[in-house]
N, C-alpha and C positions, 0 to 999 in steps of 0.2 A: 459708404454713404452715411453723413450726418445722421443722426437721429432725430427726435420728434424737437420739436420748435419750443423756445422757451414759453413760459404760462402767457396766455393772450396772443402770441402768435407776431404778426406785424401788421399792425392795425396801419402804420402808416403808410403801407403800400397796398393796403387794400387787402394782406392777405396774400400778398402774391411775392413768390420769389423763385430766384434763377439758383438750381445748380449746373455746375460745369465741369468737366474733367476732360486734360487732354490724353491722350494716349501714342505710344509710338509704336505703329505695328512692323513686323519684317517682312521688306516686301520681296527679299527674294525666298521667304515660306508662303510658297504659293497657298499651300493647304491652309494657313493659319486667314487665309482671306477666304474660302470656301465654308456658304453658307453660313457664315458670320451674321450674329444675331445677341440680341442683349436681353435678358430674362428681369424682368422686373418683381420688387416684390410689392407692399402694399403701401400704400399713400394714401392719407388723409389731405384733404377729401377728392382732388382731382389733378389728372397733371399731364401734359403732355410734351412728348419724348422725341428730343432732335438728335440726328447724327449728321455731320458735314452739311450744318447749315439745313438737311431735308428733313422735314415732320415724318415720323416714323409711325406716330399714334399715338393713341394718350388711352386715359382710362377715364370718365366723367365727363363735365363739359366745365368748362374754364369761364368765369363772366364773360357778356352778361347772362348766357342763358346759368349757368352758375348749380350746376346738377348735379350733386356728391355721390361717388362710387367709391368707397375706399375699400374695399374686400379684393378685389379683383387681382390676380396674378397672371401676366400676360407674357409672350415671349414675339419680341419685335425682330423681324428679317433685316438686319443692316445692308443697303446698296452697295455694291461694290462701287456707284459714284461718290458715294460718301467720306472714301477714303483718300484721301489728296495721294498727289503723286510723291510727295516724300514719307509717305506713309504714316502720315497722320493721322487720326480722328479725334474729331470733338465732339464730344458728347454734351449735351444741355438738357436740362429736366424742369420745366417748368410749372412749377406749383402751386395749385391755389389750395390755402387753408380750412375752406369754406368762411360760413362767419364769424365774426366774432364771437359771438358765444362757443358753439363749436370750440375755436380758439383757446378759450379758455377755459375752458373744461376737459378737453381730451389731451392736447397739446399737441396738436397735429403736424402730419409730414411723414416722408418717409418713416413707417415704424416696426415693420413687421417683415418678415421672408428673405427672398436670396435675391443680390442684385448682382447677376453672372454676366460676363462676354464672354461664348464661346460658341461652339457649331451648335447650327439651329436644330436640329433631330435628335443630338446629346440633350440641351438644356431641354426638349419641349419632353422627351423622356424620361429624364429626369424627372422633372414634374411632375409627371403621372404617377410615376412609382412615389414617391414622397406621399401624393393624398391617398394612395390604397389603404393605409393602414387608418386611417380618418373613415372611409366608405366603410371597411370592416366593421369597423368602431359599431358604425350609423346602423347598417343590416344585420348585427348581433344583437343590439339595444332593440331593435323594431321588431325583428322574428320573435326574440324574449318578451317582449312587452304584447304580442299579438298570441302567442301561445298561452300565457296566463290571463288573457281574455279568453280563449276558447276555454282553459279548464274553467276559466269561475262561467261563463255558460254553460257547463254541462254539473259546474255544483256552484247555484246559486247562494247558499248558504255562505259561503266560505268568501265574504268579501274580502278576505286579504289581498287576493289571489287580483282582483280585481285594482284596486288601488296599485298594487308591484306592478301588474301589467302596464297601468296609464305612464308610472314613473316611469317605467321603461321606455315606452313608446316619447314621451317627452323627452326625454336625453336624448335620445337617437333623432328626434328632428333639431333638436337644438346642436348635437354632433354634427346633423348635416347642412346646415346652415355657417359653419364654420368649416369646410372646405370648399372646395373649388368646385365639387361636382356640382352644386345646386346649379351652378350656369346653364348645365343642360334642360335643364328646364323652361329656359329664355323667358323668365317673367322679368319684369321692375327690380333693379336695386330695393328700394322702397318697401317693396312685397317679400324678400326676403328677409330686409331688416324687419319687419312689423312680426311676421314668425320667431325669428331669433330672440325679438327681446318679448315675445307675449309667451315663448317658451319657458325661458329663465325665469321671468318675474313669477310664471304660474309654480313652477318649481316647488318654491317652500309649500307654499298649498297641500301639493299631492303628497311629499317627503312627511309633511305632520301627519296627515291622512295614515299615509303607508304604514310608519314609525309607530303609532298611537296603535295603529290595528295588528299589527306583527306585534308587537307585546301585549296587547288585548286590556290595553286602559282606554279609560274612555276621554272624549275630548270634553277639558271644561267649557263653560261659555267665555270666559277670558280667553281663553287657547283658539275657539270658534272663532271670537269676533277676530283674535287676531292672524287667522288662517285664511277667514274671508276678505280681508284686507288686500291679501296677494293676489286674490281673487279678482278682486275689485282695479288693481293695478293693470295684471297683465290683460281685462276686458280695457280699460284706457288708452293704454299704450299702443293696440292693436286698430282703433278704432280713430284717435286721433290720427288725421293723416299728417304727412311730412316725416323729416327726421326731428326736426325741432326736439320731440315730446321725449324722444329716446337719452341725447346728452343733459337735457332739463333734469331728467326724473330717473336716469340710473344712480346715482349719487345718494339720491336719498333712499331709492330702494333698496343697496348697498347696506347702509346704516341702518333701517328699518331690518334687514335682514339679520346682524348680528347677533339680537338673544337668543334666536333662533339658532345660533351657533354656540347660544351659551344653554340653554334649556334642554335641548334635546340631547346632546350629552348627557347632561346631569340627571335626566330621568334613565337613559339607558343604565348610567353608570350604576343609578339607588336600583334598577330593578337585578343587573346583574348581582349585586352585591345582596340581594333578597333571594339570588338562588333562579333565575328566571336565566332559562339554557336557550333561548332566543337573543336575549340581551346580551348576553357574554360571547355570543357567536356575532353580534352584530356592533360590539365596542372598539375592535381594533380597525374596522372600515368604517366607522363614521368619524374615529380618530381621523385617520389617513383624509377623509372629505375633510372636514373641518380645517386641518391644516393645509391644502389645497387653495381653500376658500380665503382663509387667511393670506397667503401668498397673491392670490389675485386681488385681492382689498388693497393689498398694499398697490401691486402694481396702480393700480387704478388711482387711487386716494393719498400715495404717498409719490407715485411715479417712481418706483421703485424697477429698477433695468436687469429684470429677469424673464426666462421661461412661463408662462402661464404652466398651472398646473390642474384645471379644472376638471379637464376631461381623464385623467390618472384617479382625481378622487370620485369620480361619477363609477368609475370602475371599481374600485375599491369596495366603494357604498354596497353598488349592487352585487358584487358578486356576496358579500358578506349578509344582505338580505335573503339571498337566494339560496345560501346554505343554512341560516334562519329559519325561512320557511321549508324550506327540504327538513330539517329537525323538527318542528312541527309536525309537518303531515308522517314524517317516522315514529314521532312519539302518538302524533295520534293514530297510527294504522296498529300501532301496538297496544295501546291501549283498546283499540277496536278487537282486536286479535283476545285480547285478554277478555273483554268482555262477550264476546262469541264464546270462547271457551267455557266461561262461567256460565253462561245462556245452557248451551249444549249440555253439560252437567247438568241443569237444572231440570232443564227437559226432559233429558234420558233419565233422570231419579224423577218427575212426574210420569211419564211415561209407561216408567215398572211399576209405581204405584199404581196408577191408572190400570196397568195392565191387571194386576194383584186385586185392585178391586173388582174386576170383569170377570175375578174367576174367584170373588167370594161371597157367603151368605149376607146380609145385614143384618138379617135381625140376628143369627148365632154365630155367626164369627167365621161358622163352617166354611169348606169349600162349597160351591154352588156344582150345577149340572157339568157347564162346563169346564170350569177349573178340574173337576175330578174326573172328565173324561179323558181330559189330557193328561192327570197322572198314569189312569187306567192303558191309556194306548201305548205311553212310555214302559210299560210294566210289562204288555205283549209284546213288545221290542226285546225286554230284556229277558224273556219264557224262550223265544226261540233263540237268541245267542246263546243263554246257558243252562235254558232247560231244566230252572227253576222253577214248580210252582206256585201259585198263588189263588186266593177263591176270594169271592165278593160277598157282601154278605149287607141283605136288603133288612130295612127295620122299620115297623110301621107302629104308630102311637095308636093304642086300640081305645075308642069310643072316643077321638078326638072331637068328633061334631058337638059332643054333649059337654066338652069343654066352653066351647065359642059358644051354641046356643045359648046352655044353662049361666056361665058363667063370664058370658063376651068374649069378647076378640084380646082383651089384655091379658087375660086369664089364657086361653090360646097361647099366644106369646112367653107366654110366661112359661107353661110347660114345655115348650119347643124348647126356649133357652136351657131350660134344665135338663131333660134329655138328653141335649147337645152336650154340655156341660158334664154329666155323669158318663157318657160315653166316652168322652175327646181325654177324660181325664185316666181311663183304663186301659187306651190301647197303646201300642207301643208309637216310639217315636219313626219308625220306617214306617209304620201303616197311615194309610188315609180315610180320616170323615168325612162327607160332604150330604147336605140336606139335599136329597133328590128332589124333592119339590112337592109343598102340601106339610104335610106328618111325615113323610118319609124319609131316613136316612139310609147310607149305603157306605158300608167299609171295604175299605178294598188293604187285605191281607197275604203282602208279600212273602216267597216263601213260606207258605201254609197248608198243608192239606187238608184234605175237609173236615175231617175227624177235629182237630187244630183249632177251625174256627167252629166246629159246632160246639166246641168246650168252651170257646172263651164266647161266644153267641148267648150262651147257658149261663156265663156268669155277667156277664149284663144285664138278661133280664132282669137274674135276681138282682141286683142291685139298684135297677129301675123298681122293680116291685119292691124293693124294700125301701123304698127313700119315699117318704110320705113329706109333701110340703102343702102350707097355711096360704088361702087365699079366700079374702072378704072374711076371714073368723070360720070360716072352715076349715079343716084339713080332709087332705085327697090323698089318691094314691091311682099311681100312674103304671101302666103295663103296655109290655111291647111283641109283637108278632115278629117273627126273626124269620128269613130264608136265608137257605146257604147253598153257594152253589159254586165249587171248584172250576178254574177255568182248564177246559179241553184244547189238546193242540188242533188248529185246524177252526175252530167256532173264531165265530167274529165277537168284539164285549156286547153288539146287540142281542149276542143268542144267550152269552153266560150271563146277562143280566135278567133275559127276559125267562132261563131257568131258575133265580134266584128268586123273581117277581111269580112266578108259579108257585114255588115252594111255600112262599108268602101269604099266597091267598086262599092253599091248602088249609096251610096253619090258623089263618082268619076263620076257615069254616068247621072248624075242630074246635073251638072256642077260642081261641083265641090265648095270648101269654105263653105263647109256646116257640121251638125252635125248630122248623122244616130243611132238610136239606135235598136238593134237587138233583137228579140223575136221570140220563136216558131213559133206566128201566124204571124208574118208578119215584116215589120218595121216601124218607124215613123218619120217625118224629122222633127226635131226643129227648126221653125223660128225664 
């Protein structure tokens, strides 16, 4: 079949012309006349289809009602009266160009698909299998594009997600308007065209959107007003009724669309080359579009007699977005991953601090109640595995009241610390200090027997009594009441303490500066 019609069409016939071809069939191949049928493919803009002189059908309506359907791929049943009895047929294809304009701007006629004779259940078969991979196309594009709506509804933050999804879902209606299935639908030629081209024109729109937001630049106000242009096109396009508005204003939306083929390269290429692992994942599929896009510009703008390739670069694009943002959301779950990490460290070392202060003094550094009864109860763990002893050994500041009274609360403080201090400073490093609470300390002396700590009990006093400190221009002098009191296998530390605390307040009633050691049978003061 001829191809599309020289530029302007034939004005002098109105637009209207005859093809014709004859044919010789065999009529003793009976089969080769079973179910005999002729597969048409697409015509601008309408035309109707004779075999042996009988109207077969057409597609559109021919003037004067004058109604353009040129998408349409049909398959006409041939009459077996159609075919003369020497086995002839003639075929005739009557076509109207639409109008003039039309005419010259598309170049209309026969221009697209398969124009077959053969059995009607082959070609109409055929057919079908041909647009599966167009449907495919449509419900991969739409599931993708519907799915990255669900995730940006459940993380609204992340508009990428959202912009990827609309591109999607717009290819795929724009995919399905370029096959045959839309017909199930039985709306208007019209209503199909007004989708297809309010698809495309909206296109660059969402693609800068997308593009700008996948590399995480911002859009300037030039770049804006010139996004919102597209914007402004495909609400036109869709709203003007007729076709008119479609061959008027593709042409220039075409050429309007080119920097956009020039730009958006150029920015992926400067961010790829800045090190941006989005861009360089998303450079060889906007290649592939761009060169697509070129091929169709030409067809269209140069009438150049190839393939369309638009819907190869729509795949390209996307699939190179979507491994894009797949590399995103990996760098960012890693990044996420690394900063939990870092978090969790942080915590767990607050934590043990937190924990470390819960079980220390503040004002002397000491251990507190608790911290030293968990060393204490770790220490009766380790008495009955191996049956090492150990003795506590209570220590009270004698006439501390006449400190705070006489001399206030700082002065207080101030000899706690030092106490603390002269203590913490003579015992060993396995033993523990901790201010019981008040004036009172309490060491706990692993591996010790009593005798052990009522010697080194004895050389702290003195050390406390010998250590004279200056406060307000006076000098003082500080003494300490000691109990001591070995722990027993079988007592709980509330008993070996509260022997320890016995032997304490022995020694307090003795006068006091002295060191008591505690025992079932009784106690003993070491001089």
């Amino acid at each position: 079949v001829p191809g599309r019609w020289p530029a302007g069409g034939y004005p002098e016939t109105n637009q209207m012309a005859w093809y014709r071809l004859n044919l010789q069939l065999e009529l003793d191949n009976p089969r080769q006349l079973e179910q005999l049928a002729l597969r048409m493919g697409k015509v601008l803009s309408a035309y109707e289809l004779y075999a042996g002189g009988l109207l077969l059908g057409g597609v559109g309506q021919l003037p004067p009602l004058g109604e353009e359907e040129y998408d349409r791929q049909r398959v006409f049943p041939v009459p077996r009266d159609a075919v003369a009895e020497d086995g002839s047929l003639v075929l005739a294809l009557r076509v109207w160009g639409g109008t003039d304009g039309m005419a010259e701007a598309w170049r209309v006629g026969p221009h697209n698909g398969e124009f077959s004779l053969g059995k009607y259940r082959e070609l109409l078969l055929s057919g079908i299998v041909s647009e599966v991979p167009g449907l495919i196309f449509c419900v991969l594009f739409m599931g993708f594009g519907l799915y990255h709506l669900y995730l940006y509804r459940r993380n609204p933050q992340l508009d990428t997600l959202l912009w990827f999804g609309l591109v999607a879902i717009n290819i795929g209606i724009y995919g399905l308007m370029l096959t045959q299935w839309k017909y199930v639908l039985e709306w208007s030629f019209v209503s199909y065209k007004k989708i297809e081209f309010g698809a495309i024109y909206l296109f660059p729109a969402l693609a800068i959107q997308a593009i700008w937001s996948l590399l995480r630049q911002p859009v300037g106000k030039l770049l804006r007003a010139y996004q919102c242009s597209f914007l402004v096109a495909a609400v036109f396009v869709v709203t003007v009724p007729g076709h008119t508005v479609h061959y008027q204003t593709l042409g220039l939306w075409q050429w309007w669309a080119v920097p956009l083929l020039l730009v958006g390269p150029a920015m992926v290429l400067r961010e790829a080359r800045a090190g941006n692992g989005e861009a360089r994942t998303l450079v060889a599929g906007l290649l592939i579009f761009v060169a697509t896009c070129v091929n169709d510009l030409l067809i269209d703008l140069a009438h150049l007699q190839t393939t369309r390739l638009a819907p190869y670069g729509f795949i390209a694009v996307m699939l190179s977005m979507a491994v894009s943002l797949a590399d995103r959301f990996t760098s960012m779950l890693n990044e996420l991953e690394t900063a939990v990490t870092q978090r969790t460290a942080e915590l767990s070392e607050a934590n043990a601090r937190l924990a470390e202060v819960a079980r220390m003094d503040p004002l002397t550094g000491l251990l507190n109640r608790r911290g030293f009864t968990s060393e204490a109860e770790a220490e009766i763990e380790r008495f009955f595995r191996s049956g090492r002893p150990f003795s506590l050994v209570l220590a009270d500041v004698d006439h501390f009241k006449q400190f705070n009274d006489k001399l206030g609360h700082a002065c207080g403080d101030h000899v706690l610390k030092r106490v603390a201090a002269i203590l913490d400073r003579r015992l060993r490093d396995v033993d523990r200090i901790a201010r019981w609470g008040g004036e009172e300390f309490i060491m706990l002396l692993p591996e010790t027997e009593v005798d052990g700590a009522a010697n080194l009990a004895e050389s702290l006093r003195e050390a406390v009594a010998d250590n004279l400190f200056e406060f307000s221009g006076e000098r003082h002098r500080i003494t300490l009441t000691f109990g001591i009191a070995a722990y027993r296998k079988g007592e709980s530390l509330e008993t070996c303490i509260a022997r320890a605390d016995t032997a304490l307040y022995h020694g307090k009633e003795r006068g006091r500066n002295r060191v008591m050691i505690g025992s079932y049978k009784g106690l003993t003061l070491v001089s």
